[in-house]
N, C-alpha and C positions, 0 to 999 in steps of 0.2 A: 655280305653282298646283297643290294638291294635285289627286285624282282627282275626289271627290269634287264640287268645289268646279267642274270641268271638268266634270260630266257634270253640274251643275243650269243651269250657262251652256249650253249645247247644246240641254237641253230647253227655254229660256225659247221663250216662245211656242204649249205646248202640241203640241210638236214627236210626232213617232211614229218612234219607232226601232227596228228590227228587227236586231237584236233588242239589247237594252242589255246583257246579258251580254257578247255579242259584242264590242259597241263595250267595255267596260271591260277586256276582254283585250286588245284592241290599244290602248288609251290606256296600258297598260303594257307594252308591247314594247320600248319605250327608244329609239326610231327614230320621225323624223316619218311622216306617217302620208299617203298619197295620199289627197287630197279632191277629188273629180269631181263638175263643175256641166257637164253641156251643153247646149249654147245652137242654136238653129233662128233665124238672121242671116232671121228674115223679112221683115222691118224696117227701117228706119233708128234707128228711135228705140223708149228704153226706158222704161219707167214705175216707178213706183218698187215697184208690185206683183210687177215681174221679179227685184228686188233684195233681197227679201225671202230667197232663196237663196244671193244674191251676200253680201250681209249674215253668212249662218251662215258661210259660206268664210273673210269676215273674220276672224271672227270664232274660227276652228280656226288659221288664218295666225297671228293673236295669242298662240296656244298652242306655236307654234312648228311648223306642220303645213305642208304643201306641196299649195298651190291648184292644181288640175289643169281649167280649162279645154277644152271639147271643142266645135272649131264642128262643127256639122252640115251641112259642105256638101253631102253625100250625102242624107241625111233631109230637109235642106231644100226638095230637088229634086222629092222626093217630097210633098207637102202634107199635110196634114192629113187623118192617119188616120181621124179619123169621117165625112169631107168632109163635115161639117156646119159649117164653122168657115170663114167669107169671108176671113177676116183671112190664114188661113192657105193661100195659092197655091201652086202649085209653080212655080219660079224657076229664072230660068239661071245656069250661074256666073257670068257676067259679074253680077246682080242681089247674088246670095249673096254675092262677093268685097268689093263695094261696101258691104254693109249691115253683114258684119262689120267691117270695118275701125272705120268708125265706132260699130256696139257696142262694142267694145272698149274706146274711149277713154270711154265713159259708164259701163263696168264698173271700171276703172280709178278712178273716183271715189269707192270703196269700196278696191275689192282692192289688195296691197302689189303691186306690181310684180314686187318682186324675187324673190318668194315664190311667184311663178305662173307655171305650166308652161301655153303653149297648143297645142294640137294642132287638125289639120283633121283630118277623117276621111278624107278623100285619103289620107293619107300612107300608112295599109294599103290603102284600096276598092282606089285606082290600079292599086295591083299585083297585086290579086286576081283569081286566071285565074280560067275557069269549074266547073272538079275544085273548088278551094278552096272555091267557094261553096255546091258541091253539099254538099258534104262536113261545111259550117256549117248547112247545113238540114237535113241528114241525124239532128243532135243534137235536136230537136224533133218531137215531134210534131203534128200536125194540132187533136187536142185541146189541147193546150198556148195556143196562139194563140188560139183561137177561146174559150177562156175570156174573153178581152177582152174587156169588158162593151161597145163601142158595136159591136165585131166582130158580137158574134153578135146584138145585136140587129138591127142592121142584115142580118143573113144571114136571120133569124126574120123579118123583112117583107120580104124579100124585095130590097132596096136592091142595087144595083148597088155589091160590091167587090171591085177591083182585087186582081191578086196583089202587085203593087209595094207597095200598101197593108200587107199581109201582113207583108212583110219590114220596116216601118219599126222594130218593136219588137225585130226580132234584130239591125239594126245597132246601133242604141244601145246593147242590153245585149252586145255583141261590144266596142265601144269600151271598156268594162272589163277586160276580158281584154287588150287592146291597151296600156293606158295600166297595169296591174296595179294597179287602183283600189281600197282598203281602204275607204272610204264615197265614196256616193254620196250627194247632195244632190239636192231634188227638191223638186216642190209637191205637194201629197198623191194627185192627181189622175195623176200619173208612177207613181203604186206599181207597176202592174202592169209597165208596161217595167223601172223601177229591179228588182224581184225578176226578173223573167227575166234581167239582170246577174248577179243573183248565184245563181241556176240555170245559167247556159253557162259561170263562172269554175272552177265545181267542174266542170262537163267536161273543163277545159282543167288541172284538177288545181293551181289557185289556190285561196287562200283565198276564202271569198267575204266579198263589201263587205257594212259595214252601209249599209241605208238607211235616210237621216235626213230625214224626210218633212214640209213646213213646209206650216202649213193657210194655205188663199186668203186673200189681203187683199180686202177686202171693196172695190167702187167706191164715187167720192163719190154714187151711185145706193142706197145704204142698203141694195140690194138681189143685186146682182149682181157677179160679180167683176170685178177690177179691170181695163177691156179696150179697147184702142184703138176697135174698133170698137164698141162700146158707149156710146164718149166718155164716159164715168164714170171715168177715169184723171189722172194725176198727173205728167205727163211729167218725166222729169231734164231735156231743152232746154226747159221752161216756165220763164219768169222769175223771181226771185225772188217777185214781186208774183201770178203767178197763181198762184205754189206754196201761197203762205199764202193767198190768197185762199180755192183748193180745199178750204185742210185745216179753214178758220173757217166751210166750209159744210156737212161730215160733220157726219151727226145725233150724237146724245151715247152714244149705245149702240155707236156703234163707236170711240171713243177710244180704249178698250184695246184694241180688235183695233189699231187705228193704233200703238198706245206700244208695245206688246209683236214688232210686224211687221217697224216699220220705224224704230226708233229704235236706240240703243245703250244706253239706261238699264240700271241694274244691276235684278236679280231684286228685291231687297230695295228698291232705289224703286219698281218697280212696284207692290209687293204696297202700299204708301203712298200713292201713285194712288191703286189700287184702294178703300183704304179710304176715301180723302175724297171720291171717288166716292158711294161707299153709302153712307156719313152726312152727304150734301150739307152738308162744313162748307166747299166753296168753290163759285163760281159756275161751272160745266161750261165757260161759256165763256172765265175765264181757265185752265181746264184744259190747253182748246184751245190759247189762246197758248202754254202751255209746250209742247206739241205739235211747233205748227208751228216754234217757232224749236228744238227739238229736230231735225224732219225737216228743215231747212233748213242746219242748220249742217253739216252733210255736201257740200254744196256749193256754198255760199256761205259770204262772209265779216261778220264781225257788222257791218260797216257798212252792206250790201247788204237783211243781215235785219232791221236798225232804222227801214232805209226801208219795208220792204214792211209791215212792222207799221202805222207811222203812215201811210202808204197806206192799208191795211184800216181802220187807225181813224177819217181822216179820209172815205173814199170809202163804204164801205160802212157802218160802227155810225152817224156824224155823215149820210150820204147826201149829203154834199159834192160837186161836181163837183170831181178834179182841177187843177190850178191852169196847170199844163201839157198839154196833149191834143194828141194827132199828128194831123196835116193830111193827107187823101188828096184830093186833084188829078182830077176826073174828065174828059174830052174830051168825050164823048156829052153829048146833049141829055136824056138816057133812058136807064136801065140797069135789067137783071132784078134783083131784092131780092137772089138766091142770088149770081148773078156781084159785086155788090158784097161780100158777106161774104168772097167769096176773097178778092178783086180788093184789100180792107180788111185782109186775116190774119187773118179774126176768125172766121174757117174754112178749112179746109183741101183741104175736096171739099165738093159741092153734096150729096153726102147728109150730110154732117155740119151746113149750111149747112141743110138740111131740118129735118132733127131739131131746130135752133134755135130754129126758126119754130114749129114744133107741140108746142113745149116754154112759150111764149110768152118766151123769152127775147131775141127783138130788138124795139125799140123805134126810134122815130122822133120827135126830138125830143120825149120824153117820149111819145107815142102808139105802142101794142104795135102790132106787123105780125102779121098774122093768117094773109095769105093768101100762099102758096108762088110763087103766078103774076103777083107785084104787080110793075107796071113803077113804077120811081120818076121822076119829071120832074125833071133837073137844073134850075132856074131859079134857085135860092137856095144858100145855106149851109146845113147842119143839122147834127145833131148825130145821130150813131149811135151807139145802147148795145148792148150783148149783156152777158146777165146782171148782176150788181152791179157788177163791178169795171170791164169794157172800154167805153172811150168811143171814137171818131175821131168829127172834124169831115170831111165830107165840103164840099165846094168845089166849081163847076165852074169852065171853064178859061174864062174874060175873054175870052181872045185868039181863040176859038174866033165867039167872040159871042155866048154867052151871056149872060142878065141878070141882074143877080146881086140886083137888089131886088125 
């Protein structure tokens, strides 16, 4: 793959690269090229808005480039720099050890294997005495940091921050120096850490990275980014069936942010999307199917995506009930609405089981639930829906003596 031809694959998606000079002098250096994504294991689980990064890695891996993986067990201990961010806690290693592992194996559903370098950031923190660290902050200034757009806001009202806080942006960009990173990978919203990488590389008399900046995949919320805590996301452990379910329920103005984020289509289908798009010569919504059985076939196999499809077409476009529906068994005479939605998987915490309810997405046999404080009376069988696609039959237990007519 010529140069050229390697630097319009890179930019798909309206990418921001710092600087492209740069990067076309190391795409000709004749040597693969270190590509650095680091990850904050805050988690268990990934969305496909995280992969949107992982995706460009593949995607340089393709080119013949070497994936460089960075977990943050260090930074991740630390939380979330603007402490504005729930999702983002600070964690013990014992938390962090656990949640990477299993990132990893969801990263893997994208990235070559063999092609990927993983590093923790242990391997140097560990053995960093206290001279060393002095000495790494010594290269920074006070102004330097506090350029940090939620830093100095939050300094300017006055907010309570941490000097640990302080330091999340110099490990990170010290991890390139460590790793002798030539691009860094990032969401656009990392610019400021990713450039202070390539400010402390040239202290350390490296070349510095470029950074290759991927804009937010927008949530199935039309509005906001893509975010666990938001529940606007797209999980990789969601089934096949809610994967497509999520992607036929994104409004039509964000198909191309979807095609161009998180798919592999080539530049030259997109821009073909695009146009039958703008001259509505197809219906948006078989746009979508080509979508979803695009973002699916990354981790599933076309038997799995052919059910989820006629699922969606018979459950949701037909409004069919399912022909098979899973049974949950309840003991109690009476159960709170929210403890059933866990207690069901049809939520995962009571504030995501909240947000449900006030969304008017649960339903009772056909009848919306309203109110967050409703006790339900087991006596009978019924039927519980959340949103279009999730049914369970709720039961109570016979044996208990219960009535069941």
């Amino acid at each position: 793959m010529g140069k050229n031809r390697m630097l319009d694959e890179i930019k798909k998606g309206g990418v921001e690269i710092i600087s492209e000079d740069a990067l076309d002098k190391k795409l000709g250096l004749g040597r693969p090229l270190r590509v650095k994504y680091g990850i904050d294991p805050t988690a268990a689980d990934v969305h496909i808005g995280h992969m949107v990064s992982v995706r460009k890695m593949r995607q340089m891996q393709n080119m013949g480039h070497v994936g460089v993986v960075i977990i943050g067990d260090y930074t991740a201990q630390i939380g979330d720099p603007t402490g504005l961010d729930r999702s983002r806690p600070s964690l013990s290693k014992e938390q962090v050890r656990k949640n990477a592992t299993e990132y990893m194996d969801q990263l893997y559903t994208v990235l070559d294997k063999k092609r990927t370098e993983v590093h923790w950031q242990s391997e140097w923190f560990k053995k960093m005495e206290i001279m060393n660290l002095i000495e790494l902050l010594g290269r920074f200034t006070v102004a330097q940091i506090m350029a940090h757009e939620t830093f100095r806001m939050r300094y300017e009202k006055g907010h309570p921050l941490s000097m640990n806080e302080l330091l999340y942006p110099i490990l990170q960009a010290y991890d390139s120096v460590m790793v002798k990173a030539d691009i860094e990978l990032g969401a656009s919203e990392q610019k400021f850490n990713i450039l202070l990488g390539r400010e402390i590389q040239k202290k350390y008399s490296q070349e510095p990275q470029v950074a290759i900046l991927s804009p937010i995949l927008i949530g199935t919320d039309g509005v906001n980014k893509m975010s666990k805590s938001l529940n606007n996301y797209i999980a990789i452990y969601d089934t096949p069936k809610e994967k497509y379910g999520k992607i036929m329920s994104i409004k039509d103005d964000l198909i191309m942010n979807y095609f161009e984020l998180a798919t592999d289509i080539s530049v030259a289908r997109l821009d073909e999307i695009k146009s039958t798009l703008a001259n509505n010569k197809k219906n948006p919504m078989d746009v979508k199917k080509h979508l979803a059985r695009e973002i699916l076939k990354t981790f599933h196999n076309e038997s799995e995506i052919k059910e989820a499809e006629e699922y969606f077409i018979k459950v949701c476009s037909r409004r069919e009930r399912p022909e098979e529906i899973e049974e949950l068994q309840v003991n109690s005479s009476k159960v709170w609405i929210v403890k059933l939605l866990i207690d069901a998987r049809m939520a995962k915490t009571s504030g995501e089981a909240r947000r449900l309810i006030r969304g008017g997405a649960v339903y009772i046999d056909g009848n919306k639930v309203i109110e967050e404080t409703l006790d339900i009376q087991i006596k009978k069988e019924f039927l519980l829906k959340v949103g279009k696609r999730k049914f369970i039959k709720i039961k109570p237990n016979v044996q208990n003596g219960l009535d069941r007519n």
